[in-house]
Every structure is written in structure tokens, then in C-alpha cells.
Backbone as JSON, one array per atom type, in Angstrom:
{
  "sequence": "XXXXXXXXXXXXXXXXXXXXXXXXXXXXXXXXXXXXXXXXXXXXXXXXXXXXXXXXXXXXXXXXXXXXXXXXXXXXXXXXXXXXXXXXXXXXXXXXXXXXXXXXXXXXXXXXXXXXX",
  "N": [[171.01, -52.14, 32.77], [168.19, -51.41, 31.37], [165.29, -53.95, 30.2], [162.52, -53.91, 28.01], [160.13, -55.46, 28.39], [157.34, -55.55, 27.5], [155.35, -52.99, 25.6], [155.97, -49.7, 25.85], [154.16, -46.57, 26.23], [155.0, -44.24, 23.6], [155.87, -41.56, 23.47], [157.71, -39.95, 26.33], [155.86, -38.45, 29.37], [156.77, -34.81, 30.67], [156.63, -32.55, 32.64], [156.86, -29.4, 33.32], [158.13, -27.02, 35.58], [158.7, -24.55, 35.62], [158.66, -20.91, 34.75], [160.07, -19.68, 32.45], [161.25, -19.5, 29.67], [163.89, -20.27, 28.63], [165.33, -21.67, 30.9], [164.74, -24.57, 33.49], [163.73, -24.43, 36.59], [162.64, -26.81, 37.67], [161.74, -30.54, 36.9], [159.49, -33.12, 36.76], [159.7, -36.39, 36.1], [158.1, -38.63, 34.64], [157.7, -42.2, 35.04], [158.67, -43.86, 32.73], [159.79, -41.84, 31.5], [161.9, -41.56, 33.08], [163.33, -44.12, 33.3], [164.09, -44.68, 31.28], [165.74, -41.79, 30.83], [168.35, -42.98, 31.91], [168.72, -45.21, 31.04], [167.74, -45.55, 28.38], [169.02, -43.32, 26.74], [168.53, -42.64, 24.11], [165.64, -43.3, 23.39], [164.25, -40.94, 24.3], [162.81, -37.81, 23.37], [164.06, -35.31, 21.47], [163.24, -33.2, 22.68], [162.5, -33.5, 25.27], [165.09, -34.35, 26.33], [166.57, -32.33, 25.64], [164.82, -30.69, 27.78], [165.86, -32.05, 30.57], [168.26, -31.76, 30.33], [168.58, -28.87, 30.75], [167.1, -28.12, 33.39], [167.39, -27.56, 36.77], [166.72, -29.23, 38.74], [165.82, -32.75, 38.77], [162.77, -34.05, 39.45], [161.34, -36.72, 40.83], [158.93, -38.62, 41.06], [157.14, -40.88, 44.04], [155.58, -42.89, 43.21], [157.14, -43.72, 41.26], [158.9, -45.13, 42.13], [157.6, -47.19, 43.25], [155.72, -47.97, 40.96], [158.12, -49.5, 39.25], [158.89, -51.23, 40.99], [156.86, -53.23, 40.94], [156.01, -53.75, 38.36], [158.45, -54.91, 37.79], [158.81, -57.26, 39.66], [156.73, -59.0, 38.88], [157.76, -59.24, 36.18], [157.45, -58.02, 33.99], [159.61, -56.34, 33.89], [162.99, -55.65, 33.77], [166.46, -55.7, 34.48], [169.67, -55.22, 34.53], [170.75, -55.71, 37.03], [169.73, -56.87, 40.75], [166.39, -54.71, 40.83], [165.96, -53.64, 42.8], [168.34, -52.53, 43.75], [169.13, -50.81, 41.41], [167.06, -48.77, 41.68], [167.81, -47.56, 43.75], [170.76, -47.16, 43.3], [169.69, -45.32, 40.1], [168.33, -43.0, 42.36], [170.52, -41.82, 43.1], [172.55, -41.3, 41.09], [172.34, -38.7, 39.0], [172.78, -35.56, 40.87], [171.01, -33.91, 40.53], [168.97, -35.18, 40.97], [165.76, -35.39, 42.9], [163.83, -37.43, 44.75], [160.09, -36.94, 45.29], [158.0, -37.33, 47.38], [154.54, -38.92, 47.72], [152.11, -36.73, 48.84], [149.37, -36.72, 51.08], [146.84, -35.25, 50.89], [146.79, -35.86, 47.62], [146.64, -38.06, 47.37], [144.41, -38.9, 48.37], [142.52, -37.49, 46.54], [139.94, -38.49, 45.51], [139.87, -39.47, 42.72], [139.0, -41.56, 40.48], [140.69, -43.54, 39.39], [143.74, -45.04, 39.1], [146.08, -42.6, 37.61], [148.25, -43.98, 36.78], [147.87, -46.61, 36.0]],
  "CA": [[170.21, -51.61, 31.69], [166.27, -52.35, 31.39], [165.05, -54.44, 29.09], [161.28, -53.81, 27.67], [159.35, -56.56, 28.46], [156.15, -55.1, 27.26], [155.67, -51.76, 25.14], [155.49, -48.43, 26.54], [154.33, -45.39, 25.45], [155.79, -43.3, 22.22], [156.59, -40.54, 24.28], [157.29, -40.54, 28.45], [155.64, -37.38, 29.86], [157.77, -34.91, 31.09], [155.93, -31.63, 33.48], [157.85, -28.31, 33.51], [157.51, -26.2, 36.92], [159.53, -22.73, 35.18], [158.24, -19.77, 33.29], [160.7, -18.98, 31.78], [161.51, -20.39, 28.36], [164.8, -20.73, 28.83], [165.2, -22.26, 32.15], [163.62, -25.26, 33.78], [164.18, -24.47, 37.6], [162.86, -28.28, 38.26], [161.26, -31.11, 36.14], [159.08, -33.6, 36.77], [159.36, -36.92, 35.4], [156.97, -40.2, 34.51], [158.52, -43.72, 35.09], [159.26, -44.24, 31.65], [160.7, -40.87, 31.1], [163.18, -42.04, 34.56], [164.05, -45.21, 33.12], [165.05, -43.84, 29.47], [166.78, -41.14, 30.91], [168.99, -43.36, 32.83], [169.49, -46.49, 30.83], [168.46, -45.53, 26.97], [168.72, -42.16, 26.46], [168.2, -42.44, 22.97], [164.84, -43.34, 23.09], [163.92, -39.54, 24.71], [162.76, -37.17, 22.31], [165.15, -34.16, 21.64], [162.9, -31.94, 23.52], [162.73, -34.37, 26.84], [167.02, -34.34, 26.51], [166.94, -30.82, 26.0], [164.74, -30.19, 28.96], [166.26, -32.24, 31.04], [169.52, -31.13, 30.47], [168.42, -27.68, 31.13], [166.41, -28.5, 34.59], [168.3, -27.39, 37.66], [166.33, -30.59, 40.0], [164.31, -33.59, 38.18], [161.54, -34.76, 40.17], [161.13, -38.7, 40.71], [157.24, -39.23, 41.79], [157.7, -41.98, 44.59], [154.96, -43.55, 42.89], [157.74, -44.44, 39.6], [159.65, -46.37, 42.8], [156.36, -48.64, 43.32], [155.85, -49.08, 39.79], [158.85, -50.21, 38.9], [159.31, -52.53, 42.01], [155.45, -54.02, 40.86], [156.47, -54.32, 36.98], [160.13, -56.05, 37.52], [158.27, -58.28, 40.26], [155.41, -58.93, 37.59], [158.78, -60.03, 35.47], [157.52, -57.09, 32.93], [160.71, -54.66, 33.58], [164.27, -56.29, 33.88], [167.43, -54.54, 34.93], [171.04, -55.43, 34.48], [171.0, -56.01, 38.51], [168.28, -56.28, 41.06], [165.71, -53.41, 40.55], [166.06, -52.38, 43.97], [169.51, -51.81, 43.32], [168.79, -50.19, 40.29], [166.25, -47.54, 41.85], [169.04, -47.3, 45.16], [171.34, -46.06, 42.12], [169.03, -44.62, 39.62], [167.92, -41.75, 42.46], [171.96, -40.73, 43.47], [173.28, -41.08, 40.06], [172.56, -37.31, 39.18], [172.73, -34.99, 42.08], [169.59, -32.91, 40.34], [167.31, -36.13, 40.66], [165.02, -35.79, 43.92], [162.46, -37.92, 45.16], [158.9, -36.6, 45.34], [156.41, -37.74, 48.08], [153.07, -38.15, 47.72], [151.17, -36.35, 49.84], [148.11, -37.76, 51.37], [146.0, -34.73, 50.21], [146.89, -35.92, 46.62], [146.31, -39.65, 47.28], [142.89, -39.27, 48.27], [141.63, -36.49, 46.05], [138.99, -38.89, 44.62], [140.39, -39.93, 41.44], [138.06, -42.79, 39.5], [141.24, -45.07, 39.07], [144.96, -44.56, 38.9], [146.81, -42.16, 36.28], [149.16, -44.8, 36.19], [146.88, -48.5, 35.29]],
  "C": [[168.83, -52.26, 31.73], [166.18, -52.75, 30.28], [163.49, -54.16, 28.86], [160.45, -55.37, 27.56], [157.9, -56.32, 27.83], [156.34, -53.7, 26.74], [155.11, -50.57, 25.58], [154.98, -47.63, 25.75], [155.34, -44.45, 24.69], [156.98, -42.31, 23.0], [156.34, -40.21, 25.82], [156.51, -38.39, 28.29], [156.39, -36.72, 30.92], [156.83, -33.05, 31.38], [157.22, -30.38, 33.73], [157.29, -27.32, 35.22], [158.25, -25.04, 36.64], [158.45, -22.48, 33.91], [158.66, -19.64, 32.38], [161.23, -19.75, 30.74], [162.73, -20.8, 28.27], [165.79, -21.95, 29.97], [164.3, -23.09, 32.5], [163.75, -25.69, 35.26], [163.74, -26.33, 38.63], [161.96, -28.75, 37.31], [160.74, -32.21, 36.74], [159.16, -35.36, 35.93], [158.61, -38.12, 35.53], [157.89, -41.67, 34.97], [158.96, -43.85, 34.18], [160.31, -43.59, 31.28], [162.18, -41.44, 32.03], [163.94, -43.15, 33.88], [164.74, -44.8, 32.07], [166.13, -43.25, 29.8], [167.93, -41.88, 31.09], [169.98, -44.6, 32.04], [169.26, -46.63, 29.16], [167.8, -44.49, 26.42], [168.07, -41.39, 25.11], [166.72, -42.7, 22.63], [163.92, -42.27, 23.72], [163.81, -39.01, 23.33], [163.95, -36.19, 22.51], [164.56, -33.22, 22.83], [162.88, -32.66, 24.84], [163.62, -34.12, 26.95], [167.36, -33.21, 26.9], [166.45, -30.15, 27.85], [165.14, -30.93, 30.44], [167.53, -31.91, 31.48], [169.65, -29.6, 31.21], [167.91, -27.71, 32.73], [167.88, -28.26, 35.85], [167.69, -28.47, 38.85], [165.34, -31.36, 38.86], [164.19, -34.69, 39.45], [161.42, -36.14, 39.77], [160.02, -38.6, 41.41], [157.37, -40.47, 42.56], [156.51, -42.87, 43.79], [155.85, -44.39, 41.83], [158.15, -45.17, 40.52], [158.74, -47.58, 42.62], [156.31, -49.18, 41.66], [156.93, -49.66, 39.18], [158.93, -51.45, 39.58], [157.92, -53.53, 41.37], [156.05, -54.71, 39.37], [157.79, -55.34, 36.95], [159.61, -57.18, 38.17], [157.58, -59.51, 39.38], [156.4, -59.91, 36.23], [158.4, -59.08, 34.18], [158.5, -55.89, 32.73], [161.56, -55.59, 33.92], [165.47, -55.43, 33.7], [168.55, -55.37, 34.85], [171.51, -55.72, 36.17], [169.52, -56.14, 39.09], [167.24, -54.85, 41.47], [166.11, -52.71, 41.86], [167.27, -52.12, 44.43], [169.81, -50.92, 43.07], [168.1, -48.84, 40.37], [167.46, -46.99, 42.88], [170.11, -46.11, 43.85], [171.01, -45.35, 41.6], [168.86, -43.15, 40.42], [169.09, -41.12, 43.27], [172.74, -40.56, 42.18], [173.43, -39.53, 39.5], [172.29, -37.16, 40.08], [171.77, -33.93, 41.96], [168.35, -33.84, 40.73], [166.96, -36.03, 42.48], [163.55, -36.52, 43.74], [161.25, -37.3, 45.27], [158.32, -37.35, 46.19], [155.12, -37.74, 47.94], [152.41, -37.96, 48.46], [149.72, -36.82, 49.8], [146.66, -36.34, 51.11], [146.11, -35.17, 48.85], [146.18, -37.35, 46.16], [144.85, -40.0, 47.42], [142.08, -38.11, 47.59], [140.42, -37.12, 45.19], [139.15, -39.0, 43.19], [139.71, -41.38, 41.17], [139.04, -43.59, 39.94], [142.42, -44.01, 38.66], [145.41, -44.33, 37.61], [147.35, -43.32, 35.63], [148.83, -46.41, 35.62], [146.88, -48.31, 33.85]]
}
């Protein structure tokens, strides 16, 4: 289980890739949203739960791997085992959660300073 070493944001951000209001043929999620899901579900809003639940693949950004490995390092995230355990598990535990790559058109699109700082 993670422990909060430092306080996150209210609510994780959570990217839909379906039209269709009913359906959420894959989902996207933030680091925070990943960790919540995983270890305290209760602090998801209803509508994160819901659309997760609904989601036929959620998206892991390899970037949430790095930040987690940087923050637990850092001694600001803490896990019930070691993190890189924790992510090893975290991305087979559901069989909807895939990894995301980031592509190297994305990495250098000239961005000021990282989403994630």
C-alpha cells in the first residue's frame, strides 16, 4: 500500500479516448490516478471509478513508472514492498492496464518544462 509522503492533487486526471458516452474503449491515466486506483481506491472520485470500471484497456504513461521510481527514491512515495516490485505488480494486476511509451516525437515537441514538475 502507498503511503503519502507529501500531498497530491484533489483530483488525479483521468483522459478518455471513446465517443461514446457509454463506453470507454481505453483510458488514460496520471500517476496519482494509477496509484489510487490500485492501493486506495477510495480516494478516486465516483466518476474516475466509474470510468475506469467501464474502460476496456487503462493506459499507464511510462513516464508514471519514472515518477514513481524518482519520488519513492526521493523517500516522498512509500509502498508496502520495494516500489519496483510494486510497479512489476501494479502493471499485471489488471489484464486491461497497458503500458504506454513515449514516443520521441512527443518528448521533444518543445515543451517549456515538464507537465509533470
Amino acid at each position: 500500500m502507498a503511503e503519502r509522503a507529501r500531498s497530491y492533487p484533489e483530483k488525479p486526471l483521468l483522459w478518455k479516448a471513446s465517443k461514446s458516452p457509454r463506453r470507454t474503449d481505453a483510458l488514460l491515466l496520471d500517476t496519482h490516478a494509477w496509484i489510487w486506483w490500485l492501493t486506495s481506491p477510495g480516494k478516486l472520485g465516483r466518476k474516475a471509478k466509474r470510468a475506469i470500471a467501464k474502460a476496456d484497456r487503462v493506459g499507464i504513461p511510462s513516464i508514471c513508472v519514472w515518477e514513481i521510481a524518482m519520488k519513492a527514491q526521493a523517500g516522498n512515495l512509500r509502498f508496502d514492498r520495494p516500489y519496483e516490485t510494486w510497479i512489476e505488480e501494479a502493471l499485471t494486476e489488471d489484464s486491461r492496464t497497458e503500458l504506454l511509451h513515449l514516443l520521441p516525437r512527443i518528448s521533444v515537441s518543445g515543451l517549456a518544462r515538464c507537465a509533470w514538475d
